[in-house]
C-alpha positions in Angstrom: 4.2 -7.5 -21.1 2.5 -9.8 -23.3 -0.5 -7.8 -23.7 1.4 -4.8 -24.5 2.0 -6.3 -27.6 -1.2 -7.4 -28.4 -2.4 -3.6 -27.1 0.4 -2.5 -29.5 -1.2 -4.3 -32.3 -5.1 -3.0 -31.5 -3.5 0.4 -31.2 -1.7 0.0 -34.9 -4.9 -1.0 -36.3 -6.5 2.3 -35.1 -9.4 -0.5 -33.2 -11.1 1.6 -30.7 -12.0 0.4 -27.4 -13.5 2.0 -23.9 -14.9 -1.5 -22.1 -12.4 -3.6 -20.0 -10.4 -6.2 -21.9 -7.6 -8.5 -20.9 -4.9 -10.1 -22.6 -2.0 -12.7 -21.5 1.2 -11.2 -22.0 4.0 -13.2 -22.5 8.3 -11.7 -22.0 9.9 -13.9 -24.0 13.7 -14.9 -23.8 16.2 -13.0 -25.2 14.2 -9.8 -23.5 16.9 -8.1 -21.5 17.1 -5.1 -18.9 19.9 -3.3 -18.3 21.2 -1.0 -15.8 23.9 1.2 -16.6 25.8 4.3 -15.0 29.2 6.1 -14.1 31.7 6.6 -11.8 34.2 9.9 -11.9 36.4 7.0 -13.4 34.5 4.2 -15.2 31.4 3.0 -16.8 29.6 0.0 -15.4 27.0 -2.0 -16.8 24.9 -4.7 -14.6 22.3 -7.1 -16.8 19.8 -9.2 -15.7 21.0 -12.4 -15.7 17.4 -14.4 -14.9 14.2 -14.9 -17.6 12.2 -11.7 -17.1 8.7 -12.5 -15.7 8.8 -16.1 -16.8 5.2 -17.6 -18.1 2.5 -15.4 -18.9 0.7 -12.2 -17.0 -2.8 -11.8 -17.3 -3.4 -8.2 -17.9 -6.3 -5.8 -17.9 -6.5 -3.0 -19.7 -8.6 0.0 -21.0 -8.3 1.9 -24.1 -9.4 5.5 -24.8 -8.3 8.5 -26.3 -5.1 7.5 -27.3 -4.5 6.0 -23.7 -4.5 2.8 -22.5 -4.9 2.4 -18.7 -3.5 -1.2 -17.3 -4.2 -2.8 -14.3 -2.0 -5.5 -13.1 0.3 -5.2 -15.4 3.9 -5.9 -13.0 7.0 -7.1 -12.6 9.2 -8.5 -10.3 12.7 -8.5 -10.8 15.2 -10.1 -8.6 17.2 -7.8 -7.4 20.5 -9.6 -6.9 20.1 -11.0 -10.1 22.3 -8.6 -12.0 25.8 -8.9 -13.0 27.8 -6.0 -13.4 30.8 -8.1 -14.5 32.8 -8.8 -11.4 32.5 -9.8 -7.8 33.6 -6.3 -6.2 31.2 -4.8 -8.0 28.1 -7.2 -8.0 28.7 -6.9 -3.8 28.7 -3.2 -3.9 25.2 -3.5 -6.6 23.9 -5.9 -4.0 24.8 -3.8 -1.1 23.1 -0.2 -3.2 20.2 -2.3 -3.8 19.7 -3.9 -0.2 18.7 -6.9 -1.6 19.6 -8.9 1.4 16.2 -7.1 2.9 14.3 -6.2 -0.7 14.8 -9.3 -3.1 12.9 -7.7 -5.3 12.3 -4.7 -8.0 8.7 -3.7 -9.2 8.2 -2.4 -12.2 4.0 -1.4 -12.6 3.0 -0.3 -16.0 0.3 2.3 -15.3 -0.9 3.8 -18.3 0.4 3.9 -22.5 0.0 7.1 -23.9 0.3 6.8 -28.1 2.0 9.2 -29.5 3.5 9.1 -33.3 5.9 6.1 -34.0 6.4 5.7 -30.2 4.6 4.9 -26.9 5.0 6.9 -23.6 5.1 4.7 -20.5 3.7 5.9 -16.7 5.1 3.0 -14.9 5.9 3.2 -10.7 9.6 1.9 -10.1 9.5 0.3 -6.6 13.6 -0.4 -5.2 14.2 -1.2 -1.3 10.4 0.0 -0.6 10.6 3.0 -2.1 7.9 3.9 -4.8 8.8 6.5 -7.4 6.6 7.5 -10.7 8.3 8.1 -13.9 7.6 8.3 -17.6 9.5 7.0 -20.6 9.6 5.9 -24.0 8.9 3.2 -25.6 9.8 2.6 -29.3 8.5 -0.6 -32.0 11.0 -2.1 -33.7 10.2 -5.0 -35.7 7.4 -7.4 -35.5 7.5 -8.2 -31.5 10.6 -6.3 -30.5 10.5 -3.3 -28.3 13.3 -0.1 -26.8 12.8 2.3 -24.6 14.9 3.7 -21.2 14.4 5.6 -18.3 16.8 7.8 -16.4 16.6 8.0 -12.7 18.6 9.4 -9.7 19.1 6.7 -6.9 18.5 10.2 -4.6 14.9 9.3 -5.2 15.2 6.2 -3.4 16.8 7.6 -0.6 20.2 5.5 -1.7 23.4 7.7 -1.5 25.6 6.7 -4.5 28.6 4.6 -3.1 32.4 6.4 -2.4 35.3 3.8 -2.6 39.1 4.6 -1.7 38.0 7.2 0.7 36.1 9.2 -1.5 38.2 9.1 -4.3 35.8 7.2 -6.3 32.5 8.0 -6.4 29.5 7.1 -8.3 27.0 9.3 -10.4 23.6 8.6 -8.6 22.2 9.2 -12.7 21.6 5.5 -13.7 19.9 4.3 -16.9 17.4 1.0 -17.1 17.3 -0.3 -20.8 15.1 -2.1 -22.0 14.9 -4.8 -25.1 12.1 -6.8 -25.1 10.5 -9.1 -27.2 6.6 -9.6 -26.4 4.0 -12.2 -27.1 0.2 -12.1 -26.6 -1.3 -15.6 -26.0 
């Protein structure tokens, strides 16, 4: 993520590039992903509780035509690292997510199309070996700081939202992931 930033920067200074260049990117703390979603009666909200990618990713990446096409530019999120604010709850996250059998979630930035004031992400979401594609926003805030989210139905991942009290309680398979994310380019 690191070298999003320092893409970021090149891309703000209108620098045009075609060749292959690389760049250490750097998720520094206070970065945070969120996933939130509903049931037919509550809200829930699960954070990620663990540094995001700690140390640096060396990244390469392309630029052209208001694209920039990245290669190795992943990461892996634990996936029973999230706490949705209670026990119950984390166990039924943990059980959605099989993380018992997938420990992790991959998130692979593909390509960064710039469009005004914003940047549109191609990144594959990978969750209990399923692989999905999916495009959202990215938005600069200030100086290093970066927003964006990305709606997804767990029906893409062949996960059937969980019922509890026979049914009576069941959950939207719409989820949001939010990001905040403060990146560094060393």
């Amino acid at each position: 993520m690191k070298a999003l930033l320092h893409i970021f920067c090149i891309l703000s200074l209108g620098f045009f590039m075609s060749t292959d260049n690389s760049a250490d990117v750097h998720i520094k703390k206070g970065s945070q992903i969120t996933i939130s979603g509903k049931s037919n009666v509550n809200q829930f909200s699960c954070a990620y509780t663990t540094q995001i990618a700690e140390g640096g990713k060396n990244i390469t990446y392309n630029y052209f035509s208001n694209v920039i096409t990245l290669n190795k530019a992943e990461i892996k999120l634990k996936s029973d690292a999230f706490d949705c604010g209670g026990k119950m709850i984390n166990k039924d996250f943990n059980e959605l997510m099989q993380s018992e059998d997938y420990p992790n979630v991959g998130i692979t930035l593909i390509q960064i199309a710039v469009k005004e004031k914003v940047y549109v992400v191609d990144a594959m979401i990978e969750i209990a070996d399923e692989i999905n594609v999916y495009s959202f926003v990215i938005s600069p805030r200030q100086g290093d700081h970066y927003t964006g989210s990305l709606e997804l139905n767990i029906n893409d991942f062949d996960m059937e939202a969980p019922r509890k009290l026979l049914g009576a309680i069941k959950v939207d398979p719409n989820i949001n992931i939010e990001f905040d994310l403060y990146l560094e380019v060393i």
